[in-house]
Structure formats: structure tokens, C-alpha cells
N, C-alpha and C positions, 0 to 999 in steps of 0.2 A: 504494500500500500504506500503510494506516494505522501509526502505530506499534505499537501493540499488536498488530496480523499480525506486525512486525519480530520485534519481543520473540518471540510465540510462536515464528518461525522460528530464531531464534538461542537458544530455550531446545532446538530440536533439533537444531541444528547444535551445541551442545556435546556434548550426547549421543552425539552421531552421532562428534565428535573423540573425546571420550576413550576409545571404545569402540576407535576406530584406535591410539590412543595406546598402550592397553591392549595390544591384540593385537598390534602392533610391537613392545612395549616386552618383551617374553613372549620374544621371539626370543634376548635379552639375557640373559647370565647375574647373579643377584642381587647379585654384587660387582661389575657394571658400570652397574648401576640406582642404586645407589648410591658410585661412586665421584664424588668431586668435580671437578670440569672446571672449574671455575671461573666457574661463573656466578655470579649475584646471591644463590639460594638451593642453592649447592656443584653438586650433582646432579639427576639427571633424578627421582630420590623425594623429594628435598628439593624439588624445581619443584612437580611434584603436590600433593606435601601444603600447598604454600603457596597454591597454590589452592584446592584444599580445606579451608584455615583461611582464605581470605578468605572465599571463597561461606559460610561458616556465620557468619563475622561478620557479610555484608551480609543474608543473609536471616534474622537476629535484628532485625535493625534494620527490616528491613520488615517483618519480624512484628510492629512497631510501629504501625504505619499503622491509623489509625482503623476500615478495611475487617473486619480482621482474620480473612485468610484463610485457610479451616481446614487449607490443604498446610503450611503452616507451624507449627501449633502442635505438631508433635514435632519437634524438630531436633535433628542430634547435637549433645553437649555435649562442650564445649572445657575445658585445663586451664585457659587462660587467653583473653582476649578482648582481649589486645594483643599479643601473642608471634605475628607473622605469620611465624614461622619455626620454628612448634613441626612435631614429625614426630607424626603422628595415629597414622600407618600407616608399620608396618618394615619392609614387603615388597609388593611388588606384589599379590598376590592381597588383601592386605587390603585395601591401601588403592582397589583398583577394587571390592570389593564394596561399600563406605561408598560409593564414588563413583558407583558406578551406583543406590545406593537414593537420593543427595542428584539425583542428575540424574533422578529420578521425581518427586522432590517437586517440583524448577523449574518442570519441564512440567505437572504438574498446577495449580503456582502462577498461572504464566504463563495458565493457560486461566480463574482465577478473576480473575483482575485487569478495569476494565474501563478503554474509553478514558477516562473521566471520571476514574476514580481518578488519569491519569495527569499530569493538569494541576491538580495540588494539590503544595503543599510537604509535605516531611517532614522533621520534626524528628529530628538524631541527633548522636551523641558520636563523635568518631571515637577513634585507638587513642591518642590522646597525650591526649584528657580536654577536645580541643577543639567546643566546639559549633557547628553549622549546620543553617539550612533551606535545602534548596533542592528541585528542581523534582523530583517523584517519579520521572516519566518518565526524564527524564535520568539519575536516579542510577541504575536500571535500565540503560540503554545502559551506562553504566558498568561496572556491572555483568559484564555478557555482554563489554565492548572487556578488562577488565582477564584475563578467563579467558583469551580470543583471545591477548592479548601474549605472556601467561605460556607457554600450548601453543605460541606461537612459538618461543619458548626453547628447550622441548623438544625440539619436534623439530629443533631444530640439534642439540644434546647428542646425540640418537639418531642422527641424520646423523654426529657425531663419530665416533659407534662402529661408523661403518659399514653401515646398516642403512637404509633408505630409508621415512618413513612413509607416501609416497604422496602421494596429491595432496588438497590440504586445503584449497580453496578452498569458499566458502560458495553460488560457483555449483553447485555436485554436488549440495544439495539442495534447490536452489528450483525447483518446478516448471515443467514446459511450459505455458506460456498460449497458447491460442488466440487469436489475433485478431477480438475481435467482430466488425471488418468483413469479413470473410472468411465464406462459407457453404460 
């Protein structure tokens, strides 16, 4: 599997989590989505939205990229573009409908990108004003590992509340391949 097959498949296997994430997280009353349990960003709405303020940072940043792919030229807008712990969204139902229109744009991203594009540097600022190039590809992978860590999170915190999100392995959506040498 090329990288760019990865990418696509891991721009649906986010989709494919937060949609779980979503409908587990729904079983949950609004004061327990949002009470603080004491992770990195307090609650299981503060975990979301902090993924959802990173994926719109990093895909400004690839909105960058010489390509200039058209899934990305509407992206929501942020108050701010170092605050990786602003809340976008105050309740569930908002913040999965922003989430499910930013997980359209990925996968449609994902399908513009090509392998070539992925072995090129890209120039960008991160959130403290520091600059770097590095390898496009990579920063993608990144990308896609930073959302996976974070929905890890979560689903402990939902596990916290008792609540079981399932089974979240990235084997559930990679298909059955036939063995060419097999007739």
C-alpha cells in the first residue's frame, strides 16, 4: 500500500471514529460530556474540540502547499490559531455537525493530494511562532496519529462513564484482499 492509499484510508477511518465517538458519546448526559476527568484537555468536549482546533490548524497550513487544493479553500474559522484548547463547540450536537462537515472536507482532500505532492517539504509556523520545513507526507501521518491519540483519550473518559465505545481498531475498515495467487 502506497502512502497516499494510507492517508486516504485513515482520512476514513477518522470519519468512520468520530461518527462512533458521536453516537456513544449521545448515550451520555450533556453534564457528563462535559465534566472534567482530568485529562490533558479536562473532558471528553474539551478532547473533541481540541481536535477539532488542531485539524483546522493543520489543514490551514496545508492549505498552504503550492498544490493548492480546492477541499480546502473554505475552512472553518478559529478565534484564535494558537489557543489548542479553545471550545468551538458547547455541546455535542454542534460540535459533531462542524465535525462531520471538516471530516468531508479531509476525505475529499485526501482524494486531491497526489503521491508526488507527498515527497516535497512544506513550509509552516507552528502555534508558538516557530518555523519549519519538513516532509509533507509525514506531516500528514501526523496529522491523522495526532487525531488517533487524542480519540484515545476519549474513549477512556467514555469508558470512565461507563459506557463502552466499541471496538476501534483501524482493522474494521481495511478491506478483504484477495490473494492474487489464489483462482
Amino acid at each position: 500500500m502506497s502512502l497516499l492509499n494510507n492517508l486516504q484510508l485513515m482520512s476514513r477511518y477518522n470519519q468512520w471514529m468520530n461518527q462512533k465517538v458521536y453516537q456513544t458519546a449521545q448515550k451520555l448526559d450533556h453534564e457528563k460530556i462535559k465534566q472534567d476527568q482530568g485529562a490533558f484537555f479536562g473532558s471528553i468536549l474539551g478532547t473533541l474540540n481540541h481536535i477539532f482546533v488542531a485539524d483546522v490548524i493543520w489543514l490551514r497550513r496545508f492549505s498552504q502547499y503550492p498544490q493548492q487544493y480546492k477541499s480546502l479553500n473554505h475552512l472553518p474559522e478559529l478565534t484564535s490559531y494558537t489557543a489548542l484548547d479553545q471550545i468551538v463547540a458547547d455541546d455535542l450536537e454542534a460540535w459533531y455537525q462542524s465535525r462531520h462537515e471538516l471530516d468531508l472536507v479531509i476525505i475529499n482532500w485526501c482524494q486531491e493530494i497526489s503521491s508526488v505532492d507527498l515527497d516535497h517539504g512544506l513550509q509552516y509556523t507552528d502555534t508558538k511562532g516557530q518555523q519549519y520545513q519538513k516532509n509533507f507526507g509525514q506531516l500528514i501521518q501526523h496529522f491523522f496519529n495526532h487525531q488517533t491519540h487524542h480519540r484515545g483519550q476519549v474513549s477512556t473518559l467514555i469508558n470512565q462513564q461507563g459506557v463502552d465505545l466499541g471496538v476501534t481498531d483501524l482493522l474494521m475498515i481495511i478491506p478483504e484482499q484477495l490473494d492474487p495467487h489464489e483462482s
